[in-house]
C-alpha positions in Angstrom: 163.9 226.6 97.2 160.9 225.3 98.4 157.8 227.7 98.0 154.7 228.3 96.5 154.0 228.4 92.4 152.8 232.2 92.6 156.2 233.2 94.3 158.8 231.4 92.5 161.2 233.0 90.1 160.2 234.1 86.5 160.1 231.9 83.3 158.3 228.8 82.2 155.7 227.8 84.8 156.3 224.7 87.2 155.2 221.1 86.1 153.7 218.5 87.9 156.3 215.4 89.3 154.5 213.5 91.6 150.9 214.0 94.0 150.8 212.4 97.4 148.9 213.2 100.2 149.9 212.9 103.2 151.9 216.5 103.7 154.8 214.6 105.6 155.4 213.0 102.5 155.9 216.1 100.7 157.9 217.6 102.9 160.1 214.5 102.6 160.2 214.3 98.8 161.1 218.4 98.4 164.2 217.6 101.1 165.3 214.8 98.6 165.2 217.1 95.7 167.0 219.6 97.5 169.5 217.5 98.5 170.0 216.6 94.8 170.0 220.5 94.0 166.5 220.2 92.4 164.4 223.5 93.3 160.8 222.6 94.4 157.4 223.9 94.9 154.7 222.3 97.0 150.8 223.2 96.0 148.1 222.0 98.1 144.8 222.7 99.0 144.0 225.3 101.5 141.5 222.6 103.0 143.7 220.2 103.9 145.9 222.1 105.6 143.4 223.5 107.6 141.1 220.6 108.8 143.7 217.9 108.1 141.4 216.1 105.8 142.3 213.7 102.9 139.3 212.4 101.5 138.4 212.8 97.7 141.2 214.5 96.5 141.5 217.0 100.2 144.9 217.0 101.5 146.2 216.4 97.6 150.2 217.7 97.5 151.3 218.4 94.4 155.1 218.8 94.0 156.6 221.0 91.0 159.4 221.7 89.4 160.8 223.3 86.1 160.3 222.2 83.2 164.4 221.4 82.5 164.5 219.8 85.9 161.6 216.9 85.4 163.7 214.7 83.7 166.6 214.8 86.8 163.9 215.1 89.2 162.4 212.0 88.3 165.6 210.3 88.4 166.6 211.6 91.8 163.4 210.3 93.2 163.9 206.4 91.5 167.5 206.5 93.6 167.8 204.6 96.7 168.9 206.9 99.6 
């Protein structure tokens, strides 16, 4: 499941794994923890989405998880495709 931090299911809040930014990226990172059955959440700021910028910190994509998935997570994204 790949949504925002506000929507996701009840229980411990999400924990930072990795921040790019580039939003490609993201996207790439959330299908490879899917594909390892790892549920994700992207949070971004609204102003990078809207102008496209990435300049001091704009365009920042963090991707979360749950707390008893960082550990696999982390491991899934180390493996080789």
């Amino acid at each position: 499941m790949n949504s925002d931090c506000e929507s996701g299911p009840p229980g411990p809040p999400p924990v930072l794994l990795v921040t790019v930014y580039d939003p490609v990226e993201a996207e790439i990172i959330a299908a490879k923890l899917r594909s390892a059955g790892i549920d994700s959440f992207l949070r971004h700021d609204a102003l990078s989405t809207v102008y496209g910028l990435t300049v001091d910190g704009a365009g920042q994509q963090d991707i979360m998880v749950r707390p008893g998935d960082l550990e696999v997570a982390k491991a899934a994204l180390e493996q080789n495709p």
